[in-house]
Biotite code that builds the C-alpha atoms (Angstrom):
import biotite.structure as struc

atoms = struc.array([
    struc.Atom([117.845, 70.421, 144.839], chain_id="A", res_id=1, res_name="UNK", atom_name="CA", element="C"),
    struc.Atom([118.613, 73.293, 142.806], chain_id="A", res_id=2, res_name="UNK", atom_name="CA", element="C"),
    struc.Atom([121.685, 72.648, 141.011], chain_id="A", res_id=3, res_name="UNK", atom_name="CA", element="C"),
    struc.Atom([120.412, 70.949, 138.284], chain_id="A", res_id=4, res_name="UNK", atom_name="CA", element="C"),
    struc.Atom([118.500, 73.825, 137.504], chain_id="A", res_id=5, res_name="UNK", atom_name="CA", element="C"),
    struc.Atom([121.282, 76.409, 137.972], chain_id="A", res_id=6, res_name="UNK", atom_name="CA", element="C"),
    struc.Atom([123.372, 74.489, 135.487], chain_id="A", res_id=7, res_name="UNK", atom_name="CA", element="C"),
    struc.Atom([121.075, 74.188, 132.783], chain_id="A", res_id=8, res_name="UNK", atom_name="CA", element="C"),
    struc.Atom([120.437, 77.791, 133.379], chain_id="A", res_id=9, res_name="UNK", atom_name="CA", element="C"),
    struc.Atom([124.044, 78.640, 133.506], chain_id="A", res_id=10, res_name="UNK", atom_name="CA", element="C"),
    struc.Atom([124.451, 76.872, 130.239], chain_id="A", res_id=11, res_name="UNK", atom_name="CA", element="C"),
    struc.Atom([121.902, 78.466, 128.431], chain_id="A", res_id=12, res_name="UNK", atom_name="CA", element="C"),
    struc.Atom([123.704, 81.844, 129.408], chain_id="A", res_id=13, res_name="UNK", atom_name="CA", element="C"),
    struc.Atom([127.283, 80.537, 128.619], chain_id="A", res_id=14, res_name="UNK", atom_name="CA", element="C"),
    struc.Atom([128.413, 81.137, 132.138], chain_id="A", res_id=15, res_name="UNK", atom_name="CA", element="C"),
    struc.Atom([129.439, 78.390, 134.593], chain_id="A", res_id=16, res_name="UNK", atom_name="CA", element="C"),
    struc.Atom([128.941, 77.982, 138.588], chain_id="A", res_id=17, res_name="UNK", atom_name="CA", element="C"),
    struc.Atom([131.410, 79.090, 141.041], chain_id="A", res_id=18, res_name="UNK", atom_name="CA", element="C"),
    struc.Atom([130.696, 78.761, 144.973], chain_id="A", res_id=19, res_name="UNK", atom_name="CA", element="C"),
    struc.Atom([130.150, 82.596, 146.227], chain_id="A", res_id=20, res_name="UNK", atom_name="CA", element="C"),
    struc.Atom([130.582, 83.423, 149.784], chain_id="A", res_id=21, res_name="UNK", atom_name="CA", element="C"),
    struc.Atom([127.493, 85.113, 151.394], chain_id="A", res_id=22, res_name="UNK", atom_name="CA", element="C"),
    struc.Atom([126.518, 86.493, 154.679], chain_id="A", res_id=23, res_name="UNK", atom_name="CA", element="C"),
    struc.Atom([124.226, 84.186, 156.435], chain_id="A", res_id=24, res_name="UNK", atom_name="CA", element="C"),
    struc.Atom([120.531, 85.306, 158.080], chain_id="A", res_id=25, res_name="UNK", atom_name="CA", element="C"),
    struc.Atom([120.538, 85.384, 161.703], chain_id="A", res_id=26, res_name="UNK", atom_name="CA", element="C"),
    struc.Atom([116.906, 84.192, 162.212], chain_id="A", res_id=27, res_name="UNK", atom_name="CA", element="C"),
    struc.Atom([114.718, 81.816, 160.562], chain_id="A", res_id=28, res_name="UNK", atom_name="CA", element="C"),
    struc.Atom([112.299, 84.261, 158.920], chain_id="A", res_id=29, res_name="UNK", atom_name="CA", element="C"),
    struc.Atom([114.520, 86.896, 156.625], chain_id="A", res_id=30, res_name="UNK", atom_name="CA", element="C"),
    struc.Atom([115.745, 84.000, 153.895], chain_id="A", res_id=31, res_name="UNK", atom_name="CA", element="C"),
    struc.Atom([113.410, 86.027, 151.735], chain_id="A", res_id=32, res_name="UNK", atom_name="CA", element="C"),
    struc.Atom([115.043, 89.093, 151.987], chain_id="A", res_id=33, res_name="UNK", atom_name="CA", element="C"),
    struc.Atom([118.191, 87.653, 152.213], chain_id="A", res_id=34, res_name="UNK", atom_name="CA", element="C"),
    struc.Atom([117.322, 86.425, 148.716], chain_id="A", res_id=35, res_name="UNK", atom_name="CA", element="C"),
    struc.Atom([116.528, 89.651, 147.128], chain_id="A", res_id=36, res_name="UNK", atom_name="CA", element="C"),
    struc.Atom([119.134, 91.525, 148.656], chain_id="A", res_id=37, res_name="UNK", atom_name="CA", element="C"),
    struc.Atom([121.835, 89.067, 147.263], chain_id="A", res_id=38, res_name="UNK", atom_name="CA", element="C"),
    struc.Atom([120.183, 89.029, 143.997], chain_id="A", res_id=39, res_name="UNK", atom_name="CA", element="C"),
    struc.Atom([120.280, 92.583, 143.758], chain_id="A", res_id=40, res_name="UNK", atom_name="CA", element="C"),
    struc.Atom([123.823, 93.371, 145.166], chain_id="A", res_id=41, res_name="UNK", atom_name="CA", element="C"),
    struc.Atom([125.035, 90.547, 142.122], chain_id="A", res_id=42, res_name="UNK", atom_name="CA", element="C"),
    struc.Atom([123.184, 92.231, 139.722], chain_id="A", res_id=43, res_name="UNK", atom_name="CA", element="C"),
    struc.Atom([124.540, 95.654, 140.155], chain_id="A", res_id=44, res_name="UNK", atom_name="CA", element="C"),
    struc.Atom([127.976, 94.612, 140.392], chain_id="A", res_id=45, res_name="UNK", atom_name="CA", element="C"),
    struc.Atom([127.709, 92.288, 137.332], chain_id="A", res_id=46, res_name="UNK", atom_name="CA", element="C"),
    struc.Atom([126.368, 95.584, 135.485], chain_id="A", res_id=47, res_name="UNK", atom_name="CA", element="C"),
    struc.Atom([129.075, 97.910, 136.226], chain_id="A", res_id=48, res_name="UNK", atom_name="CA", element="C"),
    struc.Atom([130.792, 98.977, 133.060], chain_id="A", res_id=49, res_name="UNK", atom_name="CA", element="C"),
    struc.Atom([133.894, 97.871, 132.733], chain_id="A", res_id=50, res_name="UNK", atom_name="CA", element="C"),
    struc.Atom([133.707, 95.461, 135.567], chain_id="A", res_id=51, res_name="UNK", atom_name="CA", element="C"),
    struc.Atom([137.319, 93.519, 136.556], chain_id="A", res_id=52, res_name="UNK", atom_name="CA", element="C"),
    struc.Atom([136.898, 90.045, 135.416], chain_id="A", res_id=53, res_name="UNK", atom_name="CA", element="C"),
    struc.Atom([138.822, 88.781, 138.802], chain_id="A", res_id=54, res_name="UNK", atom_name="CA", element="C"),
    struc.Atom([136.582, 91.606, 140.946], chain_id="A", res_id=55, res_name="UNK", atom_name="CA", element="C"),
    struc.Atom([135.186, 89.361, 143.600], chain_id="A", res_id=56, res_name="UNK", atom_name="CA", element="C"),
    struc.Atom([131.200, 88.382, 143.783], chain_id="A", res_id=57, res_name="UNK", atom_name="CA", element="C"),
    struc.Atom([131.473, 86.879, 147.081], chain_id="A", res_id=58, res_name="UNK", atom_name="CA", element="C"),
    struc.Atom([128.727, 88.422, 149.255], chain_id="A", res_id=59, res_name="UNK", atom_name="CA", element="C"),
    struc.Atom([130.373, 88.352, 152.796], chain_id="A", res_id=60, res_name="UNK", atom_name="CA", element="C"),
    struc.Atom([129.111, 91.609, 154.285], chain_id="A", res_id=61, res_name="UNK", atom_name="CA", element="C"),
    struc.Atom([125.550, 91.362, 152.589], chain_id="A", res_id=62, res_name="UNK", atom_name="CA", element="C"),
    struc.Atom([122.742, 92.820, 154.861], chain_id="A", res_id=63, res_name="UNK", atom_name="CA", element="C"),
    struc.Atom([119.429, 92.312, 154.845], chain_id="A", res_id=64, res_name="UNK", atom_name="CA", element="C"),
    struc.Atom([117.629, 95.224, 155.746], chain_id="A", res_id=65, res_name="UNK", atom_name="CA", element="C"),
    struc.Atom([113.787, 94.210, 155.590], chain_id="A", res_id=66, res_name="UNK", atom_name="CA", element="C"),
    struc.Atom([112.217, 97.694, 156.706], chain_id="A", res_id=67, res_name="UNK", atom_name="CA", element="C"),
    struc.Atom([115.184, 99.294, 153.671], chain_id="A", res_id=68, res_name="UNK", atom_name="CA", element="C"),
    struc.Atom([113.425, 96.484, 150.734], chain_id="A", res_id=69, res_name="UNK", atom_name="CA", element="C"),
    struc.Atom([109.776, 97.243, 152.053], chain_id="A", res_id=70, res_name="UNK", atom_name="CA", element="C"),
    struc.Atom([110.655, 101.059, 151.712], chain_id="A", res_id=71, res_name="UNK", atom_name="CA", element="C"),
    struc.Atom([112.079, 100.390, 148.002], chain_id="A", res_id=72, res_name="UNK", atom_name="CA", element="C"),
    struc.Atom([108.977, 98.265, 147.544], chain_id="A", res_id=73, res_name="UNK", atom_name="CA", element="C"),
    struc.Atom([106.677, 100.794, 148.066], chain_id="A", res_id=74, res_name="UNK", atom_name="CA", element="C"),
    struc.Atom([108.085, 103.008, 145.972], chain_id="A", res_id=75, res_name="UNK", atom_name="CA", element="C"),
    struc.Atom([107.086, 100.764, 143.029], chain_id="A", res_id=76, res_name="UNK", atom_name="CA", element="C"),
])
């Protein structure tokens, strides 16, 4: 369903899609959070200065902390 979208978008940004590994939610109620937790993890690494171009994005150990993201929220 989303692919088609992720590839336009990928092409507008020059970059191309590669399958990532990612830690999967163990209930059926944290796929938000899972969401912005992954999103942020990829976007710190991908801002680290100089960042290894083979340095792996795969987000295996990911965790989803809901209470840690309502805490961060808050502070906003």
């Amino acid at each position: 369903y989303h692919r088609p979208i992720a590839t336009e978008f990928a092409a507008r940004l020059g970059a191309s899609l590669r399958p990532v590994r990612m830690a999967k939610q163990h209930n059926g109620y944290d796929c938000g959070v899972f969401m912005l937790e992954a999103t942020r993890e990829l976007a710190r690494r991908l801002a680290q200065e100089p960042r290894l171009r083979r340095e792996s994005l795969h987000l295996d150990n990911l965790v989803a902390d809901r209470q840690a993201l309502q805490e961060r929220l808050a502070r906003i």
